[in-house]
C-alpha positions, 0 to 999 in steps of 0.5 A: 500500500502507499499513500499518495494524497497526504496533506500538501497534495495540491488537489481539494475533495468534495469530501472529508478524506478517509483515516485510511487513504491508502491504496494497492499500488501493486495488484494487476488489475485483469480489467486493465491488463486483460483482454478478455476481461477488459471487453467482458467488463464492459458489461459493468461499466468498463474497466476500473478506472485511473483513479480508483481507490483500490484495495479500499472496500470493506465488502467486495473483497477479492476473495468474497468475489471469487468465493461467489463466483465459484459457487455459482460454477458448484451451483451449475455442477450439482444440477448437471449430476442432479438428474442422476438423483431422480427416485421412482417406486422400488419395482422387483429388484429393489430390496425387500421393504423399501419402497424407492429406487434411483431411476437411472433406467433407460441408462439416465446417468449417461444419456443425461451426462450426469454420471457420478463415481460418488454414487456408483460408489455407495453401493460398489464399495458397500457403503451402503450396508455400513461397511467398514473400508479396507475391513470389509471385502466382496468377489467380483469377477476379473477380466480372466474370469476367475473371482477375484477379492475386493475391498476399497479401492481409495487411498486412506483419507478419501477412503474415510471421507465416503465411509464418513459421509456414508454414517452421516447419511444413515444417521440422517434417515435415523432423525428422518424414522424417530421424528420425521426430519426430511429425507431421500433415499441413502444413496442420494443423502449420501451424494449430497453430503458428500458435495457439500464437502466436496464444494468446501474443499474446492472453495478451500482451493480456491481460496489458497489458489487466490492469495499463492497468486498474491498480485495477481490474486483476481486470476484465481477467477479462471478456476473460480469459473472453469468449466471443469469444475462445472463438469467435473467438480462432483464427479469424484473425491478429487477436490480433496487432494487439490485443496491439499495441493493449494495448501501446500504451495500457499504455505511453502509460498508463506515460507512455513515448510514443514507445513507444506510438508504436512499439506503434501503429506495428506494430499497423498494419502487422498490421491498419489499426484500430490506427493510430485509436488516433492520432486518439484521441490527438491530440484528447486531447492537442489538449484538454491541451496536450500536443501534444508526447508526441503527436508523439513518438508519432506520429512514431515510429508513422510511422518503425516503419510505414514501416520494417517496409513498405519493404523489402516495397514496394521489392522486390515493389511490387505484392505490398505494395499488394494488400491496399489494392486487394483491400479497395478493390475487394471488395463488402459483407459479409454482416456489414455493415449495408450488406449488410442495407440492401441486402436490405432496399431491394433493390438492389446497391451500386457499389463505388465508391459504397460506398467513399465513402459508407463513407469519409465516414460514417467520417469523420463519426465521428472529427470527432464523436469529436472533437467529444465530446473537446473539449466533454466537461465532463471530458476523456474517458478514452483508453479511453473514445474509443478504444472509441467510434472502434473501434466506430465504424469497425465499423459503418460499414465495408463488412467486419465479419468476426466476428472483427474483435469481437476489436478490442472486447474489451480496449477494452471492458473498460477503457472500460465498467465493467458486466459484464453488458452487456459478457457480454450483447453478447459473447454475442450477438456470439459467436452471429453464428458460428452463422446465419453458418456456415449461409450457406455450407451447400447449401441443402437443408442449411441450418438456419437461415433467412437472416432470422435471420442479418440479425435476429442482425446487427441485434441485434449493431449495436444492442447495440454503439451501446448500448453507445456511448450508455452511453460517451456518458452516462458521459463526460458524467456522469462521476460515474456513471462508475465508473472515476472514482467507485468504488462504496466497500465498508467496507474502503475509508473513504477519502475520496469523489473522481473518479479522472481517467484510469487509461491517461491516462499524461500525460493523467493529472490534465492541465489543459485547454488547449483545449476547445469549448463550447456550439459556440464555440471557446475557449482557456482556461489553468487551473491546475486539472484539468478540471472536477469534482472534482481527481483524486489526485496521481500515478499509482498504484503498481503493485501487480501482484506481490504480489497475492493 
C-alpha cells in the first residue's frame, strides 16, 4: 500500500478524506491488463478506472468475489449430476421393504451426462450396508474370469471421507424414522453430503489458489469459473487432494515448510499426484541451496503419510494395499493415449508391459523436469514445474479419468498467465464428458461415433503439451513471462523489473547454488539472484482484506 494524497497534495475533495487513504499500488488489475476481461467488463461499466481507490472496500473483497463466483460454477455442477438423483417406486429388484429406487433406467446417468463415481460408489464399495473400508471385502469377477477379492479401492483419507459421509447419511434417515426430519433415499443423502464437502474443499482451493497468486490474486477467477469444475467438480473425491495441493504451495509460498510438508503429506494419502509436488521441490531447492526447508518438508510429508496409513495397514493389511494392486493390475483407459495407440496399431497391451513402459516414460519426465530446473537461465517458478510434472504424469499414465483435469486447474492458473488458452483447453477438456458418456450407451443408442471420442482425446493431449511448450518458452524467456514482467497500465509508473517467484516462499529472490549448463555440471556461489534482472526485496504484503 502507499499513500499518495497526504496533506500538501495540491488537489481539494468534495469530501472529508478517509483515516485510511491508502491504496494497492501493486495488484494487476485483469480489467486493465486483460483482454478478455477488459471487453467482458464492459458489461459493468468498463474497466476500473485511473483513479480508483483500490484495495479500499470493506465488502467486495477479492476473495468474497471469487468465493461467489465459484459457487455459482458448484451451483451449475450439482444440477448437471442432479438428474442422476431422480427416485421412482422400488419395482422387483429393489430390496425387500423399501419402497424407492434411483431411476437411472433407460441408462439416465449417461444419456443425461450426469454420471457420478460418488454414487456408483455407495453401493460398489458397500457403503451402503455400513461397511467398514479396507475391513470389509466382496468377489467380483476379473477380466480372466476367475473371482477375484475386493475391498476399497481409495487411498486412506478419501477412503474415510465416503465411509464418513456414508454414517452421516444413515444417521440422517435415523432423525428422518424417530421424528420425521426430511429425507431421500441413502444413496442420494449420501451424494449430497458428500458435495457439500466436496464444494468446501474446492472453495478451500480456491481460496489458497487466490492469495499463492498474491498480485495477481483476481486470476484465481479462471478456476473460480472453469468449466471443469462445472463438469467435473462432483464427479469424484478429487477436490480433496487439490485443496491439499493449494495448501501446500500457499504455505511453502508463506515460507512455513514443514507445513507444506504436512499439506503434501495428506494430499497423498487422498490421491498419489500430490506427493510430485516433492520432486518439484527438491530440484528447486537442489538449484538454491536450500536443501534444508526441503527436508523439513519432506520429512514431515513422510511422518503425516505414514501416520494417517498405519493404523489402516496394521489392522486390515490387505484392505490398505488394494488400491496399489487394483491400479497395478487394471488395463488402459479409454482416456489414455495408450488406449488410442492401441486402436490405432491394433493390438492389446500386457499389463505388465504397460506398467513399465508407463513407469519409465514417467520417469523420463521428472529427470527432464529436472533437467529444465537446473539449466533454466532463471530458476523456474514452483508453479511453473509443478504444472509441467502434473501434466506430465497425465499423459503418460495408463488412467486419465476426466476428472483427474481437476489436478490442472489451480496449477494452471498460477503457472500460465493467458486466459484464453487456459478457457480454450478447459473447454475442450470439459467436452471429453460428452463422446465419453456415449461409450457406455447400447449401441443402437449411441450418438456419437467412437472416432470422435479418440479425435476429442487427441485434441485434449495436444492442447495440454501446448500448453507445456508455452511453460517451456516462458521459463526460458522469462521476460515474456508475465508473472515476472507485468504488462504496466498508467496507474502503475513504477519502475520496469522481473518479479522472481510469487509461491517461491524461500525460493523467493534465492541465489543459485547449483545449476547445469550447456550439459556440464557446475557449482557456482553468487551473491546475486539468478540471472536477469534482481527481483524486489521481500515478499509482498498481503493485501487480501481490504480489497475492493
Amino acid at each position: 500500500m502507499t499513500d499518495d494524497r497526504g496533506p500538501g497534495s495540491d488537489w481539494e475533495s468534495a469530501a472529508a478524506l478517509a483515516a485510511d487513504t491508502r491504496v494497492d499500488r501493486t495488484r494487476v488489475l485483469p480489467s486493465r491488463t486483460d483482454v478478455v476481461v477488459h471487453e467482458a467488463s464492459n458489461v459493468v461499466g468498463g474497466p476500473v478506472g485511473r483513479h480508483a481507490a483500490v484495495g479500499r472496500s470493506r465488502a467486495w473483497t477479492p476473495i468474497r468475489v471469487l468465493f461467489l463466483l465459484a459457487l455459482c460454477a458448484l451451483a451449475v455442477s450439482w444440477f448437471g449430476k442432479a438428474s442422476c438423483l431422480q427416485q421412482a417406486p422400488a419395482d422387483e429388484n429393489s430390496p425387500a421393504g423399501t419402497e424407492l429406487r434411483l431411476d437411472w433406467d433407460d441408462q439416465r446417468q449417461y444419456t443425461n451426462l450426469c454420471y457420478s463415481d460418488v454414487i456408483g460408489l455407495f453401493g460398489a464399495e458397500r457403503l451402503n450396508e455400513g461397511a467398514f473400508p479396507y475391513r470389509t471385502f466382496w468377489y467380483e469377477q476379473g477380466p480372466d474370469g476367475q473371482q477375484i477379492k475386493r475391498y476399497m479401492e481409495y487411498p486412506v483419507i478419501t477412503g474415510m471421507y465416503m465411509y464418513g459421509m456414508a454414517t452421516v447419511a444413515r444417521a440422517w434417515l435415523s432423525a428422518h424414522e424417530k421424528w420425521g426430519v426430511p429425507a431421500a433415499l441413502d444413496v442420494v443423502l449420501f451424494f449430497d453430503l458428500a458435495a457439500l464437502g466436496l464444494a468446501l474443499f474446492w472453495l478451500v482451493t480456491i481460496w489458497a489458489t487466490a492469495l499463492t497468486a498474491r498480485r495477481r490474486i483476481w486470476a484465481a477467477w479462471i478456476a473460480a469459473l472453469s468449466p471443469l469444475v462445472v463438469v467435473h467438480a462432483f464427479t469424484n473425491f478429487d477436490a480433496i487432494a487439490t485443496a491439499m495441493v493449494a495448501l501446500a504451495v500457499l504455505c511453502w509460498a508463506r515460507r512455513k515448510p514443514w507445513l507444506a510438508g504436512l499439506f503434501i503429506g495428506l494430499g497423498t494419502a487422498a490421491k498419489l499426484y500430490p506427493v510430485l509436488l516433492l520432486g518439484v521441490l527438491l530440484v528447486l531447492c537442489l538449484r538454491s541451496g536450500r536443501l534444508r526447508e526441503f527436508a523439513q518438508a519432506a520429512a514431515t510429508a513422510v511422518l503425516v503419510w505414514v501416520g494417517v496409513n498405519l493404523p489402516i495397514l496394521i489392522l486390515y493389511p490387505q484392505g490398505w494395499w488394494e488400491f496399489f494392486r487394483y491400479n497395478s493390475d487394471r488395463a488402459a483407459e479409454s482416456d489414455s493415449l495408450y488406449r488410442v495407440i492401441s486402436s490405432a496399431v491394433g493390438f492389446q497391451w500386457n499389463v505388465t508391459v504397460l506398467n513399465v513402459v508407463s513407469l519409465g516414460l514417467l520417469v523420463l519426465v521428472a529427470l527432464g523436469v529436472g533437467a529444465v530446473a537446473l539449466g533454466a537461465p532463471q530458476r523456474p517458478r514452483l508453479a511453473q514445474l509443478a504444472f509441467l510434472l502434473v501434466a506430465g504424469f497425465l499423459l503418460v499414465n495408463k488412467v486419465w479419468s476426466p476428472q483427474y483435469s481437476l489436478w490442472l486447474v489451480p496449477l494452471a492458473v498460477l503457472a500460465i498467465p493467458h486466459t484464453r488458452l487456459l478457457f480454450a483447453w478447459m473447454f475442450v477438456d470439459a467436452l471429453v464428458w460428452v463422446p465419453r458418456m456415449s461409450l457406455y450407451l447400447d449401441a443402437d443408442r449411441r450418438w456419437l461415433p467412437d472416432e470422435w471420442f479418440t479425435a476429442v482425446i487427441v485434441l485434449r493431449a495436444l492442447m495440454v503439451i501446448g500448453l507445456c511448450a508455452v511453460v517451456l518458452w516462458q521459463i526460458w524467456h522469462p521476460a515474456d513471462d508475465l508473472v515476472r514482467n507485468p504488462r504496466r497500465d498508467d496507474r502503475d509508473p513504477g519502475p520496469e523489473h522481473l518479479l522472481d517467484d510469487p509461491a517461491g516462499g524461500v525460493l523467493d529472490g534465492a541465489p543459485d547454488r547449483f545449476t547445469v549448463r550447456g550439459g556440464r555440471r557446475r557449482a557456482a556461489v553468487e551473491s546475486t539472484p539468478s540471472p536477469g534482472p534482481p527481483a524486489p526485496p521481500g515478499p509482498a504484503p498481503d493485501l487480501t482484506p481490504t480489497a475492493p
